[in-house]
C-alpha positions, -999 to +999 in steps of 0.1 A: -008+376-770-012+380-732-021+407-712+012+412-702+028+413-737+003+437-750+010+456-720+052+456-728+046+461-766+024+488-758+051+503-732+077+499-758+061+515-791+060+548-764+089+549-755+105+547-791+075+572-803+069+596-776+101+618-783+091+623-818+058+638-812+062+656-781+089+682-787+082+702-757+084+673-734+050+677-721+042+641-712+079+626-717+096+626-687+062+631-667+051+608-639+028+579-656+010+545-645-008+523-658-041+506-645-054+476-665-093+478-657-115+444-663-089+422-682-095+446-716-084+480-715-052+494-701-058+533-684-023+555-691-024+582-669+000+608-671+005+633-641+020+667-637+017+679-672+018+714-677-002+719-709-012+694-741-019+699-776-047+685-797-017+672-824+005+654-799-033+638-785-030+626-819+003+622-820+001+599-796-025+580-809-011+573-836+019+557-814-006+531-803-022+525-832-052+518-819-091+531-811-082+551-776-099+576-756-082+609-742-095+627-712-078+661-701-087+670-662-071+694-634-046+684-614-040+719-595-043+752-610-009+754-628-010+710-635-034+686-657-040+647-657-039+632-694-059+597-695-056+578-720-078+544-721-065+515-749-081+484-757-060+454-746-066+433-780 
C-alpha cells in the first residue's frame, strides 16, 4: 500500500467513524490537515476545538485502528489544537 492509499483509507475510516464517537461535534466539522512527516507517520491536526474528552481520544483511536499518539495544546483561551500522530504502515 502507498503512502497515498494509506493516507485515503485512513481519511475514509474518519469520516464514516468520526460521527459515531463524537456526539457533540467537537472535532467533526472542525478545521483539520494533515502533515505526512519523514515518509512514516501522518500528523492529524485538528484546530478550533472547543473542548475533548478522554473517550472520544479513544474513540478515535479506535477509528484508526492503530498505535497513535494524542497531544492536546492551546490554541487561544477559549480554543485547543488536538494532534494526533499515526504510523503510515
Amino acid at each position: 500500500m502507498t503512502t497515498t492509499d494509506a493516507i485515503t483509507e485512513l481519511q475514509r475510516r474518519l469520516a464514516d467513524g468520526l460521527a459515531k464517537i463524537d456526539p457533540h461535534h467537537r472535532l467533526l466539522g472542525r478545521p483539520v490537515t494533515y502533515r505526512v512527516i519523514d515518509g512514516k507517520m501522518l500528523e492529524i491536526t485538528y484546530r478550533d476545538v472547543a473542548g475533548i474528552a478522554d473517550a472520544e481520544v479513544l474513540g478515535w483511536k479506535r477509528i484508526v485502528g492503530q498505535d497513535c499518539s494524542c497531544s492536546i495544546s492551546p490554541q487561544t483561551a477559549e480554543r485547543i489544537v488536538v494532534r494526533f500522530v499515526v504510523p503510515l504502515k
